[in-house]
Structures are given as structure tokens and as C-alpha cells.
RODO-2510 file (C-alpha; in nm, 4 decimals, decimal comma):
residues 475
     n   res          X          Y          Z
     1     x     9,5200    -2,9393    -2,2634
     2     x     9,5233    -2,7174    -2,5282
     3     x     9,2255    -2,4926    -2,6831
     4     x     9,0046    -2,6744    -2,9520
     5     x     9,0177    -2,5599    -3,3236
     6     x     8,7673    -2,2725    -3,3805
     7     x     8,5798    -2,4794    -3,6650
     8     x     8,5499    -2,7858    -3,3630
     9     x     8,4416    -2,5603    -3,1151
    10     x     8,1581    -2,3633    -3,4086
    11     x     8,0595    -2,7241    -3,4401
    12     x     8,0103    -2,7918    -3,0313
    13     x     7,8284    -2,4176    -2,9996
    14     x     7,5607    -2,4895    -3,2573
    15     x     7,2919    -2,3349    -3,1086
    16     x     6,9988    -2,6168    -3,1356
    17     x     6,7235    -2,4055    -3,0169
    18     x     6,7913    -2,1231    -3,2621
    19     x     6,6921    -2,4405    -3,5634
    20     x     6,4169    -2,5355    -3,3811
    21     x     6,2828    -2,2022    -3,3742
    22     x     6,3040    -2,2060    -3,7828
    23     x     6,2207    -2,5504    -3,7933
    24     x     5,9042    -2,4864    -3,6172
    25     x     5,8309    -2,1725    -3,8230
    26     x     5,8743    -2,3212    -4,2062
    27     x     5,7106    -2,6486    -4,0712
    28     x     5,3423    -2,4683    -3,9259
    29     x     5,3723    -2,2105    -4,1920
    30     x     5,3242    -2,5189    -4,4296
    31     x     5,1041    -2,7075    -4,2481
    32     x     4,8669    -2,4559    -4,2194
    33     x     4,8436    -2,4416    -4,5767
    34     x     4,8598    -2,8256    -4,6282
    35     x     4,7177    -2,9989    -4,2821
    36     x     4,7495    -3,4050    -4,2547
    37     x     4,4753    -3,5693    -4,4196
    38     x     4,2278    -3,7257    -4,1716
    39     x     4,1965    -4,1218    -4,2321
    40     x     3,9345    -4,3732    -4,0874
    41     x     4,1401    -4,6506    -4,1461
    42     x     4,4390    -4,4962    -4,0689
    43     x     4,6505    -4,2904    -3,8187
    44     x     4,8623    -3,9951    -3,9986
    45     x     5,1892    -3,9578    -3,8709
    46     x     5,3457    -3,6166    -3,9957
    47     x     5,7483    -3,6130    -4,0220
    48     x     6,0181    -3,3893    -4,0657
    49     x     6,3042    -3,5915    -4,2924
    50     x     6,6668    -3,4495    -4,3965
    51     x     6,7655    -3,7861    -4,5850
    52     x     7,1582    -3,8377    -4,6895
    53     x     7,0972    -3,9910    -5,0243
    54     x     6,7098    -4,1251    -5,0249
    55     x     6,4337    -3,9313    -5,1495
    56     x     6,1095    -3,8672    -4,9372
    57     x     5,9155    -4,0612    -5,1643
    58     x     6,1472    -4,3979    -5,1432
    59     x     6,1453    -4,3475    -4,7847
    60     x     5,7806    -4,4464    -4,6976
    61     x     5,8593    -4,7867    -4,9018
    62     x     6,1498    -4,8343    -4,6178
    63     x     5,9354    -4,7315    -4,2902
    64     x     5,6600    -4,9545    -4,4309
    65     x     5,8926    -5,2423    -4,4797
    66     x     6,0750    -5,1888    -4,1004
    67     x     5,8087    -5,0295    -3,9148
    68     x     5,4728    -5,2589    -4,0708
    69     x     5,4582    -5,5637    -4,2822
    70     x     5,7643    -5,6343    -4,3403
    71     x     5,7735    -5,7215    -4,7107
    72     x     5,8125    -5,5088    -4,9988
    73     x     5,5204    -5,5050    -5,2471
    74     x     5,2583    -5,7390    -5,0862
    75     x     4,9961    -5,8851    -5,3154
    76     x     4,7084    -5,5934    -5,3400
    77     x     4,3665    -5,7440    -5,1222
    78     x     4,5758    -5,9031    -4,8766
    79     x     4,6197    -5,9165    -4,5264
    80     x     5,0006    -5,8032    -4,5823
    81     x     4,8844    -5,5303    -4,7976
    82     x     4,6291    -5,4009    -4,5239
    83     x     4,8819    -5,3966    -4,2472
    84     x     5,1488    -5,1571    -4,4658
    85     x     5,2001    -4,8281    -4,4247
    86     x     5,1690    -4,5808    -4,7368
    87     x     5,2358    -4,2213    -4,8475
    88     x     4,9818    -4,0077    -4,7512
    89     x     5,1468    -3,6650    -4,8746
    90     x     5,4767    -3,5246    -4,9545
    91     x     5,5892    -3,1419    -4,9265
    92     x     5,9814    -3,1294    -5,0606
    93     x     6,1628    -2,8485    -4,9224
    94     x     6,3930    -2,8094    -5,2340
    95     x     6,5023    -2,9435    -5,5293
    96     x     6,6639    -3,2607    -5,4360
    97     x     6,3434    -3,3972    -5,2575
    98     x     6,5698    -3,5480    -4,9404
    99     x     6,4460    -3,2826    -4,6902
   100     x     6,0790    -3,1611    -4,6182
   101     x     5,7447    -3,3047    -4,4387
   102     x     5,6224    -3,6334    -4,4914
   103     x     5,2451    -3,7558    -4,3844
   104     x     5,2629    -4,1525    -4,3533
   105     x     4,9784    -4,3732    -4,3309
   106     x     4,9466    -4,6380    -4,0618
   107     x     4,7208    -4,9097    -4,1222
   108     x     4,4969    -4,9559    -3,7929
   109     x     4,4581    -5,2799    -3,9228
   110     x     4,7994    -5,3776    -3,7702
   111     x     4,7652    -5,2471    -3,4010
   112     x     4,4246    -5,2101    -3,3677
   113     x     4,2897    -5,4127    -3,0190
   114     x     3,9990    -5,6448    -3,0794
   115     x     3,7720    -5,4022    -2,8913
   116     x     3,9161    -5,1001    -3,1788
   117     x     4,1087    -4,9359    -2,8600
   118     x     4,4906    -4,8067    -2,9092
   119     x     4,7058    -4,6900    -2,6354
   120     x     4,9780    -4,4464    -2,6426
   121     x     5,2583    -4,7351    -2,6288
   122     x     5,0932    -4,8462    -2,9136
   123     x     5,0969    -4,5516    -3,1632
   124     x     5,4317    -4,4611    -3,0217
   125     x     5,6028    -4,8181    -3,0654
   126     x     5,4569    -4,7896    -3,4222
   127     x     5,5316    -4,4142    -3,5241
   128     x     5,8672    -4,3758    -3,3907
   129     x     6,0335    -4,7172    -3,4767
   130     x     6,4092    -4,7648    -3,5142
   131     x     6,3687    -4,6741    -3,9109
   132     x     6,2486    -4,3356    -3,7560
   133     x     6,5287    -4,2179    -3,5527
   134     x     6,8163    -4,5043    -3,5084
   135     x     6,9301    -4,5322    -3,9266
   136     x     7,2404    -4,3285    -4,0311
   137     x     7,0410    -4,2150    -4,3337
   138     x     6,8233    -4,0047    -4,1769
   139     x     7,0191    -3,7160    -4,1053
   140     x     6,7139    -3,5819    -3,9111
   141     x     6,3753    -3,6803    -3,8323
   142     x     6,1104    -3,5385    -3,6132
   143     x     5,7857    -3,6683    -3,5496
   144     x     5,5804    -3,3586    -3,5947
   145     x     5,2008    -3,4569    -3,5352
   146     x     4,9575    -3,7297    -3,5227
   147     x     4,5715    -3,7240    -3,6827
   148     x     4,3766    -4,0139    -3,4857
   149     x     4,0889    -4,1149    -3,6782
   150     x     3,7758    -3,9804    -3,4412
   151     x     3,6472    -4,3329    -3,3345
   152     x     4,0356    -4,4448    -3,1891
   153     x     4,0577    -4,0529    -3,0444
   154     x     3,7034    -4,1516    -2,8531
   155     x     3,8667    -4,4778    -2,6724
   156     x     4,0746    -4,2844    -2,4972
   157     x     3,9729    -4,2278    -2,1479
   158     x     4,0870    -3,8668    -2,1025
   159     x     4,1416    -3,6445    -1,7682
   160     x     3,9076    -3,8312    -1,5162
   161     x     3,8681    -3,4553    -1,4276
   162     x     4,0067    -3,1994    -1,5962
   163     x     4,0472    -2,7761    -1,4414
   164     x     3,6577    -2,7654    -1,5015
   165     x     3,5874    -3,0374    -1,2431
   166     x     3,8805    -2,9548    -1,0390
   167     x     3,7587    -2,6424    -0,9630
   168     x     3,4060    -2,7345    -0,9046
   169     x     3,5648    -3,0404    -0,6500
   170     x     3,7432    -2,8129    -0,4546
   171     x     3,4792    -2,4885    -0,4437
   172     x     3,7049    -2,2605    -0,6886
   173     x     3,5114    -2,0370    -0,9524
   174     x     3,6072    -2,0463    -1,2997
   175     x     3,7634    -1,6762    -1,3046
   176     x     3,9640    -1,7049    -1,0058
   177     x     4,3297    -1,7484    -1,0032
   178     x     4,4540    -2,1428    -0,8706
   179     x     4,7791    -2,2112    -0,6562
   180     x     4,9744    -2,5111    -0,6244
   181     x     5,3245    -2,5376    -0,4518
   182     x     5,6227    -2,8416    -0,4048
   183     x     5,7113    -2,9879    -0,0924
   184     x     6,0512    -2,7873    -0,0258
   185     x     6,3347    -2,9955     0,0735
   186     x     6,3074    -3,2247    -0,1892
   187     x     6,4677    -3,4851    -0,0697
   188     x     6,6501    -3,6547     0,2034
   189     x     6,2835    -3,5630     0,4112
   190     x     6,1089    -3,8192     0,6474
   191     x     5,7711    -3,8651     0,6888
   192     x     5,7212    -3,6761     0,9924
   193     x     5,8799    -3,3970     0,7768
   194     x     5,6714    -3,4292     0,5108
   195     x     5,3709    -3,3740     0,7552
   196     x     5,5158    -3,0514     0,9578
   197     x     5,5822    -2,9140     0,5524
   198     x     5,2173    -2,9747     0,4644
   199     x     5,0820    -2,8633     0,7913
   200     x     5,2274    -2,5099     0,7577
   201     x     5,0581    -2,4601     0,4332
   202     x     4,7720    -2,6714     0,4051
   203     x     4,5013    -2,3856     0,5891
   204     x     4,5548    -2,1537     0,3215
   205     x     4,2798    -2,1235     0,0719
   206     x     4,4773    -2,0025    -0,1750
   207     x     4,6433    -2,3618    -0,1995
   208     x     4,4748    -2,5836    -0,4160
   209     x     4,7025    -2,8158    -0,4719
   210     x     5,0215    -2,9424    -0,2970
   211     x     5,2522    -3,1990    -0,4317
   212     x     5,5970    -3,3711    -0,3533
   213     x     5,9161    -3,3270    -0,5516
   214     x     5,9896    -3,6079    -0,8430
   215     x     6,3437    -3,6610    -0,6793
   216     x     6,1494    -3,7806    -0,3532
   217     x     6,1373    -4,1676    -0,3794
   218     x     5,8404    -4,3295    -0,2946
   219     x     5,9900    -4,6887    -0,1789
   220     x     6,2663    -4,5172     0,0908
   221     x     6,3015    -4,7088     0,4562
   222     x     6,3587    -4,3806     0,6099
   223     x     6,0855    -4,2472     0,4500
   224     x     5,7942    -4,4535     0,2489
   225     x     5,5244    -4,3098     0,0417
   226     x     5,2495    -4,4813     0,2254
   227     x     5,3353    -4,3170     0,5507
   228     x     5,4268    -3,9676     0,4028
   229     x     5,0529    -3,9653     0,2463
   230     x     4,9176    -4,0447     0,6082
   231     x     5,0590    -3,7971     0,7800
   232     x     5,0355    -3,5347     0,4832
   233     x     4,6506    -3,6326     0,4950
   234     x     4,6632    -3,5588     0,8447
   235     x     4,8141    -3,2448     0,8617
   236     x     4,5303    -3,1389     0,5867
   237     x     4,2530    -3,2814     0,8264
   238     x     4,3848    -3,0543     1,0528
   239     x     4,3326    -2,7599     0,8998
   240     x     3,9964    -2,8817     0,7178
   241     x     3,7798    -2,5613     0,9045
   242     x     4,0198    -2,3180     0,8512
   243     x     4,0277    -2,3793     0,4729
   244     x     3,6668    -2,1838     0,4168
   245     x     3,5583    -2,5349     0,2575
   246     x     3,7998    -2,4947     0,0177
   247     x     3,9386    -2,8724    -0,0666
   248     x     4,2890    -2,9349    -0,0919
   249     x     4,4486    -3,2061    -0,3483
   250     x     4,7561    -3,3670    -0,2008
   251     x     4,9487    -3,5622    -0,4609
   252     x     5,2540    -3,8033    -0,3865
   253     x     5,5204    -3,8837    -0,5767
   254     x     5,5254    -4,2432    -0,7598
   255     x     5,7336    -4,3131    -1,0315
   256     x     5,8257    -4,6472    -0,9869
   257     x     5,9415    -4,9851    -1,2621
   258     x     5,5729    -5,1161    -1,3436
   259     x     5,6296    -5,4033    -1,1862
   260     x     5,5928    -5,2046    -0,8412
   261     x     5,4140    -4,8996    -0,9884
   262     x     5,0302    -5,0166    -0,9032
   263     x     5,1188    -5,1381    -0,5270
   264     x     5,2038    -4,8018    -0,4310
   265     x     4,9004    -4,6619    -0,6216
   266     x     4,6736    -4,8919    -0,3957
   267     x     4,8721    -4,7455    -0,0470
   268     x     4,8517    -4,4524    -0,0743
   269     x     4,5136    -4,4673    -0,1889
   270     x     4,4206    -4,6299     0,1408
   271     x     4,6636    -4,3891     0,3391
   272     x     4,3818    -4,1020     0,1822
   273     x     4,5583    -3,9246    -0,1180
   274     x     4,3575    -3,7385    -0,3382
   275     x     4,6128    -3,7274    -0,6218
   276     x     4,9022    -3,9050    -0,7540
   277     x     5,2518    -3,8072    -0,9381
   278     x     5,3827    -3,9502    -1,1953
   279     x     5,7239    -3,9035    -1,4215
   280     x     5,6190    -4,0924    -1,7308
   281     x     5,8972    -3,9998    -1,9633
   282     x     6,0593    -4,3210    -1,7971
   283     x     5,8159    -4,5343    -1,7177
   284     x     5,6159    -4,5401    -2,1144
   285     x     5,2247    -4,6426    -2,0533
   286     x     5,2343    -4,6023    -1,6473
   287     x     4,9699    -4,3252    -1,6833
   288     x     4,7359    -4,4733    -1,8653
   289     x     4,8057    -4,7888    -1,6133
   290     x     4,7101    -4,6105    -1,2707
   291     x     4,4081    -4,4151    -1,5198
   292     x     4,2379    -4,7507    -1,6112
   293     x     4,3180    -4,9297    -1,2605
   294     x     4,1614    -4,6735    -1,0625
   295     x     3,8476    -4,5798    -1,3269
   296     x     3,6053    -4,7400    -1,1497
   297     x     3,6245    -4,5674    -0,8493
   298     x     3,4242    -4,3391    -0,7147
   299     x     3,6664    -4,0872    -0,6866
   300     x     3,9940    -4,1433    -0,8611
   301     x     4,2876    -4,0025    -0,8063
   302     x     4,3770    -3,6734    -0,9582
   303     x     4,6783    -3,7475    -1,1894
   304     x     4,9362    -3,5590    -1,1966
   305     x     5,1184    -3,6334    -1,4701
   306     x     5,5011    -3,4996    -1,4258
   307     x     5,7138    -3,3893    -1,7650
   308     x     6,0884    -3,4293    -1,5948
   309     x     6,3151    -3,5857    -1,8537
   310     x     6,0691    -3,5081    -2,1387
   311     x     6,3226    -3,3077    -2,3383
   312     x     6,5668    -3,6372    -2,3594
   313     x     6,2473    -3,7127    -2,6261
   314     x     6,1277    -3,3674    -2,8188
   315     x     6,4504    -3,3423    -2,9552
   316     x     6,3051    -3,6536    -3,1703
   317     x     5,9311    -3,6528    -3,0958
   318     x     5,7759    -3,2564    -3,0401
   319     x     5,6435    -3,1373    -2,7565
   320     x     5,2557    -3,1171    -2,8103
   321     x     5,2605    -3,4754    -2,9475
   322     x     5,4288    -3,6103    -2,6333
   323     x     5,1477    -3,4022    -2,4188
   324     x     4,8290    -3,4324    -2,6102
   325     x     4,9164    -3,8490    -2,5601
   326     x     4,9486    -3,8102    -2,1918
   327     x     4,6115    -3,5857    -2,2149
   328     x     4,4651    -3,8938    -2,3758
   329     x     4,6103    -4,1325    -2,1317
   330     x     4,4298    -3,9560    -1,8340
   331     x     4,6315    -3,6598    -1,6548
   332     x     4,4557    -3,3713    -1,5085
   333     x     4,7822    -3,1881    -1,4446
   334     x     5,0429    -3,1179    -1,6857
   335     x     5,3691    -2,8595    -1,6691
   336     x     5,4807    -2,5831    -1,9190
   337     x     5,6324    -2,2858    -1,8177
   338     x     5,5631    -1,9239    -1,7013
   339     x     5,6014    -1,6375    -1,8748
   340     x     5,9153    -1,4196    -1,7986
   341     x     6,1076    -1,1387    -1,8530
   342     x     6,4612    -1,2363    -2,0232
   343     x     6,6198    -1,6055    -2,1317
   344     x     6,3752    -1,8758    -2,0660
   345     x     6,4401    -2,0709    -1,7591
   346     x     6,3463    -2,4190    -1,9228
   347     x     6,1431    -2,5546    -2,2067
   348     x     5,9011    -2,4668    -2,3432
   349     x     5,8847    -2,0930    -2,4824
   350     x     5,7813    -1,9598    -2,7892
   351     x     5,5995    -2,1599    -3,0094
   352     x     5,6622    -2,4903    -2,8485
   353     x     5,5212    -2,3519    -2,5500
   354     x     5,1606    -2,2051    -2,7384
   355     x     5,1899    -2,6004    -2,8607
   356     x     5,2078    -2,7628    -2,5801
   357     x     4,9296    -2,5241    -2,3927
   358     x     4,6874    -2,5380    -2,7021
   359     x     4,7238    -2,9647    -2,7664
   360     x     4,6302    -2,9685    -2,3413
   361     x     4,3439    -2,7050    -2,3955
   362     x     4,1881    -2,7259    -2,7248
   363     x     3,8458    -2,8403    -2,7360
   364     x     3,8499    -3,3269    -2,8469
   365     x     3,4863    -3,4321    -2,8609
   366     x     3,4547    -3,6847    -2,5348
   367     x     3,7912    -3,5966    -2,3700
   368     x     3,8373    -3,3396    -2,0945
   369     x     4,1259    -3,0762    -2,1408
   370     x     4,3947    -3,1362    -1,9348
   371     x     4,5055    -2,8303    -1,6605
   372     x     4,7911    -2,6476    -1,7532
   373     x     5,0295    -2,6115    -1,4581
   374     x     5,2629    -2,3014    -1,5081
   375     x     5,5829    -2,3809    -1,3208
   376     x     5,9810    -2,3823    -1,2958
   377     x     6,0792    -2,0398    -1,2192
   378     x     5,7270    -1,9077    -1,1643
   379     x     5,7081    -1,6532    -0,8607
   380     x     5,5938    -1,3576    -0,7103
   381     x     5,7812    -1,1176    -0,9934
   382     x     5,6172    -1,2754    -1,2816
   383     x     5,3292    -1,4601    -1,1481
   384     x     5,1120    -1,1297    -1,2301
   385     x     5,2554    -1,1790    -1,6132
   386     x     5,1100    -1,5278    -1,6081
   387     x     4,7455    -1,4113    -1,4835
   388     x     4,7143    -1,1095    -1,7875
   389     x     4,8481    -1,3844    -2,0070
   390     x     4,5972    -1,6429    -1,9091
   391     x     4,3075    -1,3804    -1,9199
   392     x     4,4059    -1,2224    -2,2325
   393     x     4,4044    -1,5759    -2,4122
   394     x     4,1240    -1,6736    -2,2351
   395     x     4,2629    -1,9360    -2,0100
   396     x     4,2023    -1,8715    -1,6606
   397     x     4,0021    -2,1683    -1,6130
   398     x     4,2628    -2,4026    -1,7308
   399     x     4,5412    -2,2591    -1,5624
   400     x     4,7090    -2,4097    -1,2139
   401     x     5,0184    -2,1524    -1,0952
   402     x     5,2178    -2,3902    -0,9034
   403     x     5,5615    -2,2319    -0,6978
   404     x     5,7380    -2,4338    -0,5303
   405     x     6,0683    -2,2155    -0,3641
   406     x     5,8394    -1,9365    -0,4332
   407     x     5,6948    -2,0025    -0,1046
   408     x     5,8430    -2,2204     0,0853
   409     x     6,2112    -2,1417     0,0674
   410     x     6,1081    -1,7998     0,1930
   411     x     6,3205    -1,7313     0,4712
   412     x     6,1504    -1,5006     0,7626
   413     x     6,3384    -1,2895     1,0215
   414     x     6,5353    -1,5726     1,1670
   415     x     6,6800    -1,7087     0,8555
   416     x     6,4378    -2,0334     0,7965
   417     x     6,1876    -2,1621     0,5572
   418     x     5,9078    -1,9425     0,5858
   419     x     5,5812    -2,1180     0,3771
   420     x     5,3580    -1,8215     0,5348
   421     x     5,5306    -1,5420     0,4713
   422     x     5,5510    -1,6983     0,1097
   423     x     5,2017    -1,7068     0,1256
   424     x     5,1345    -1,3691     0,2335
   425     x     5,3823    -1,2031    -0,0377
   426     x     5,1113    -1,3992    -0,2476
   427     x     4,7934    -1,2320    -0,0950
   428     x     4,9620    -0,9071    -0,1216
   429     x     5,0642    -0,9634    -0,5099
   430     x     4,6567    -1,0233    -0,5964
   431     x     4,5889    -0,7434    -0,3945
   432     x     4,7826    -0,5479    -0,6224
   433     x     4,7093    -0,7119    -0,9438
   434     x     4,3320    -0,6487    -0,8524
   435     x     4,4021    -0,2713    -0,8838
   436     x     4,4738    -0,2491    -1,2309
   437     x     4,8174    -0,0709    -1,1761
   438     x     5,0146    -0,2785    -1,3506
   439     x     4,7870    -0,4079    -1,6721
   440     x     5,0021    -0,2588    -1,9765
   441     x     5,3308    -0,2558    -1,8423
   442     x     5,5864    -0,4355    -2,0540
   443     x     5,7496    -0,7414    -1,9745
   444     x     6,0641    -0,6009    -1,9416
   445     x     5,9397    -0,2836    -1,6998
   446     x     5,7048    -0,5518    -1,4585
   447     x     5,9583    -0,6256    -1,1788
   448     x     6,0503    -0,2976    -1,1161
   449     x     5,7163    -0,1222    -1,1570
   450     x     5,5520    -0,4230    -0,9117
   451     x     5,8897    -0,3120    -0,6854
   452     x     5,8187     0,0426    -0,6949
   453     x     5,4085    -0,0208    -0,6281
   454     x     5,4598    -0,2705    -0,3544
   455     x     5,6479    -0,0094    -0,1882
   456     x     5,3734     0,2962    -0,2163
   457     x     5,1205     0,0364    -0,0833
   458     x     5,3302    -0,1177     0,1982
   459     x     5,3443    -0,4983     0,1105
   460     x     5,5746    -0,5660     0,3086
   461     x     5,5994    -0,9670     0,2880
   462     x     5,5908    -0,8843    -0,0784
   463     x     5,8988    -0,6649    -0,0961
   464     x     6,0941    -0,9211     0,1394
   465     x     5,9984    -1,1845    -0,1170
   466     x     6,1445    -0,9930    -0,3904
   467     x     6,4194    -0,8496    -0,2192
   468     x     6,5071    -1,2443    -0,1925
   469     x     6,4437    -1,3371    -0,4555
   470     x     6,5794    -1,0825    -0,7079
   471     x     6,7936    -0,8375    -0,5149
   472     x     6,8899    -0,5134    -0,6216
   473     x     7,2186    -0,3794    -0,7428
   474     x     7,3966    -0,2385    -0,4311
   475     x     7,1466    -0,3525    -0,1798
***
């Protein structure tokens, strides 16, 4: 077939990050100087609008009639009257008043349990209704932020740990850097693989955390989540004396409909995991689900609360809304993304990505902050990037560095998987971050400096990890 018209193809190349990046500018540049008003009797739901014909103004009169009571102009003192939304702030972007921010009022009178608990499904059902983003006349919408009156934010049950109490559970100091890594295959493993992949990892210390992959099923004949956990669990017990009394989280993967979700909470719970996975981009409230069914245990489950599919919904709903709701719901583990040299790997970066990181961090009276894990593309040529970052912004404590291929698609001397030599490129890369050399050096100059100091020190799992992993020109 024949080449597409240049003005089609402009059309098909618009770069959509490149307007988010402005987007995200003009809108915190504004908000800054205007923030959301706080409400008691209200949530605040902060949009951006680019209307066809309808002014921001006349809008709020049709998201209070589709998304609230209903009717137009209910009788002032009524019932109908306190379940509609109204304006709660305008900032027009130009003259014509269709495009700029709009702050909407929710009445917590409409959703608001009998016991004055929300949940996320709730605010979300609400807030991002189909006169939100499914209408032809809104050109564009975003939902940009939401301000939770204090006593709704306090219902919320929050991390049942959080990095704090992770750390203290598992005997790691506040200051030290925290590993995690993914069960490498991904899929298509048995059980009995599952527990020879654990078992050559699980003695190292530096491991606190090890988790399967969110393409591994749990409800599989050749291999069911249940039985992976026991043997995983196994392989840890193991290895229980060589850990230095270091503990070990161990966190299976179940995403599931809801309707099976909880029954493989309960076995794998009784198989002896520590932690749990979950994708809840597709599976809205399941968090908060496994968070309240398991509360009242004496030691719950560590959540891990799994971000794969999440950019189907930031291209409607941004980032740090999406995680600061899961935060509420209960995760203790949530992903961004490492710092790098060059083009991101994935989302998020930039501003997004101090978002995201801040929303998870950021001190909410009666709610633990969530821990940040730094992964896709994290490894042993930027992973020293990630520990100056997370010191320099004061973060260490909140920070999880989880590789997956990292370390165990390291292949050793006979062409396998090699998890400990993985491992030991990892010892040797603290070793060397410990000495100072490399604090200063660019972005840009890291790889190559941390090449050309592995090789005065002799770090020799090191260099064959980077020699893998990003091999040189000619080599």
C-alpha cells in the first residue's frame, strides 16, 4: 500500500508525552498559586477541561446533573440539593473560558457509608463518571487531584506496614540500601521451578524481598499458586541460618476476577506467604478487599500492590491520584521507575515520576507511607544513580531497589541463569559506591566511569554483569 499523506502521518506522530510535559508544567505552576480548596462536606475533584463549545462554568451544571442528583436546579434545603455537585473554583486558560482547571465539589452526602467511610471505588465511580471522559464535548479531560476532607482521609486503613516497619520486620536499618528481585522465567514455570528459583537466592541478605512475575497465573494445573508458595516457603526455610536473621518477604502473584480473588488469598496464606501481589488496574477495589479481609490478623500480608496496565488510565486519571488511592487502600509496595541515563524505559519520569514518589511518601496524619519500589530497567549500571538520588532527597528509608533480569538472567561461564553471580556483581557495586568514587559524576559519564573503576578494583562479577548487560562497541 501506498505511503500516508504527510499531514495524516503529523497527525499519527503527535508526540503525547511532549503535551503532557506542558500540561503538567502550566497546570502545577497554577496550582501552586491557587491550590483546591479543602471542604468538610465535600471531596474536591480538580480537572483539566478543553470543552468544544461549553464554557467551564456551564460545565459543572452538566457533571452535577450526570454524575450526582440528577436534576437541574433542585429546591435549595433539600435532600436533592445536598447530594449535587457545585463549582468550587474556576482558572480559564484564555479568553474563550472552554479550556483551563476546574475544582468541583462532591457532596459526601451522596456516597458517604453510614459509618462516614469511602472507598476508592467509591470516589472513583463518582469523580470520573461517563460525563468526565466518555462525552464528545470534552475534547480533553484529566482528573488532576483529589482533596479528601481529613475525617474521610482518616477511614482509610493505609499500608498495614509501610518501609518503616518493613525494615524493622526484617532487621534492616533505616540508612541501608533494600533489594528486591522477580522470579526469572516468568512464565510457563512449575512449582518445583519456582522453588529451585527461590532457593538459589533466598540466603542472600541483601534480598529483602522476592516476588513472582504478574504474567505468572495463580490458578494454572501445571502450576498453582498454593503449591508454588509452599515450596517457595520452603526453599526460604532452608536458608533461614544463612540469612544473618535477616527475614525474607516472599510475595505471590494473585490477580484474579473477585469472585476467586479472596480464595487464593486464604491458600497461600496457609501455604506460609508473607506477602501478596496484586495487579489492581484490572481488578478496581481488590486491594482494599485482601487489606480489610486480612486486618485482623496478626500478621498480614505485605501487599504488594502491582501498577501493570496503569497507563491504559493516566492518560485520563494522573498518576499520583491513581497511587496515593492504592496508598490509602493498603499497599506497602508500589513501582515507579529508576533513574537513568538517556530515553526513559517506561513511565514515570520527570514530573510524573517526583508525583507519584511524593503522593506514596509525603507525610497523611494516621496513614503509613507506602515503599517506593524502583524498578523496570533498574540494574547494576544505574542502580548507584538511584542510591545518590534517594539520599540526596532524603529517601533511603522509603526506597525498595527491586531487579529482576538484573540478577537472575545473569548468565555464568556455562551460558545459564546465574542468580549468584547477579548477586555478587551487586556486593561488588556497594563496595564501590561506599568509596565515594563516583558521587558527582554526571548521569551521562556513570556507566563508563563505574566501567573504568570496576576494572582498577577487580570486580570481576561486576564487569561480567555489565559487559552483559551493556556491551561495548567492538567488544
Amino acid at each position: 500500500m501506498s505511503a500516508l499523506p504527510a499531514r495524516t502521518l503529523e497527525s499519527l506522530w503527535f508526540d503525547f508525552d511532549a503535551r503532557e510535559d506542558l500540561l503538567r508544567a502550566v497546570v502545577e505552576e497554577r496550582l501552586d498559586a491557587t491550590p483546591p480548596p479543602q471542604m468538610d462536606d465535600h471531596l474536591v475533584a480538580t480537572y483539566f477541561f478543553a470543552f468544544r463549545t461549553q464554557s467551564l462554568e456551564h460545565a459543572v451544571q452538566e457533571i452535577s446533573y450526570h454524575a450526582t442528583s440528577g436534576v437541574k436546579n433542585p429546591p435549595p434545603g433539600s435532600l436533592l440539593a445536598a447530594c449535587s455537585a457545585r463549582p468550587a473554583g474556576v482558572d480559564r486558560f484564555d479568553a474563550t473560558g472552554r479550556i483551563g482547571l476546574l475544582h468541583i465539589a462532591f457532596p459526601l452526602k451522596m456516597m458517604l457509608h453510614p459509618d462516614g467511610h469511602l472507598t476508592s471505588t467509591d470516589i472513583l465511580h463518582t469523580t470520573s463518571a461517563a460525563i468526565i471522559f466518555d462525552v464528545f464535548e470534552n475534547q480533553d479531560a484529566r482528573l488532576l487531584r483529589l482533596t479528601l476532607p481529613p475525617k474521610v482521609m482518616a477511614t482509610f486503613p493505609g499500608p498495614a506496614y509501610g518501609p518503616f516497619a518493613l525494615r524493622e520486620r526484617c532487621g534492616y536499618s533505616v540508612d541501608e540500601p533494600v533489594f528486591g528481585t522477580i522470579l526469572k522465567p516468568t512464565a510457563g514455570i512449575t512449582a518445583a521451578d519456582v522453588e529451585r528459583l527461590v532457593g538459589q537466592m533466598a540466603d542472600h541478605p541483601l534480598l529483602m524481598f522476592i516476588k513472582e512475575d504478574e504474567d505468572l497465573y495463580p490458578d494454572l494445573d501445571y502450576s498453582p499458586v498454593a503449591e508454588r508458595t509452599r515450596r517457595a516457603v520452603e526453599a526460604i526455610a532452608r536458608v533461614r541460618e544463612a540469612r544473618g536473621g535477616k527475614g525474607l518477604i516472599f510475595a505471590p502473584h494473585l490477580t484474579a476476577a473477585p469472585h476467586e480473588l479472596l480464595d487464593h488469598v486464604h491458600a497461600v496464606l496457609d501455604a506460609g506467604a508473607t506477602g501478596v501481589m496484586l495487579s489492581e488496574t484490572f481488578a478496581g477495589g481488590a486491594v482494599r478487599m485482601v487489606r480489610e479481609a486480612t486486618r485482623s490478623l496478626a500478621t498480614p500480608p505485605v501487599i504488594y500492590g502491582h501498577n501493570a496496565g496503569i497507563g491504559t488510565r493516566t492518560r485520563a486519571i494522573w498518576r499520583e491520584v491513581i497511587d496515593e488511592l492504592a496508598r490509602l487502600d493498603g499497599i506497602d509496595f508500589r513501582q515507579t521507575a529508576p533513574v537513568k541515563a538517556g530515553a526513559p524505559f517506561l513511565r514515570p519520569y520527570g514530573a510524573e515520576w517526583r508525583a507519584s514518589e511524593r503522593v506514596l511518601s509525603q507525610p497523611r496524619d494516621g496513614i503509613r507511607p507506602t515503599m517506593i519500589a524502583r524498578a523496570g530497567g533498574l540494574d547494576q549500571g544505574n542502580i548507584l544513580l538511584n542510591i545518590q538520588d534517594a539520599r540526596r532527597r532524603g529517601l533511603t528509608p522509603n526506597i525498595l531497589f527491586l531487579a529482576g533480569s538484573a540478577i537472575n538472567a545473569v548468565k555464568g561461564p556455562d551460558g545459564q541463569a546465574d542468580p549468584r553471580l547477579g548477586l555478587q556483581s551487586l556486593v561488588e557495586l556497594l563496595e564501590l559506591g561506599q568509596s565515594g568514587a563516583l558521587d558527582g559524576v554526571s548521569v551521562e559519564e556513570h556507566l563508563s566511569a563505574l566501567r573504568e573503576l570496576a576494572r582498577r578494583q577487580g570486580c570481576s562479577a561486576l564487569l561480567e554483569t555489565l559487559r552483559q548487560r551493556y556491551p561495548e562497541p567492538g567488544a
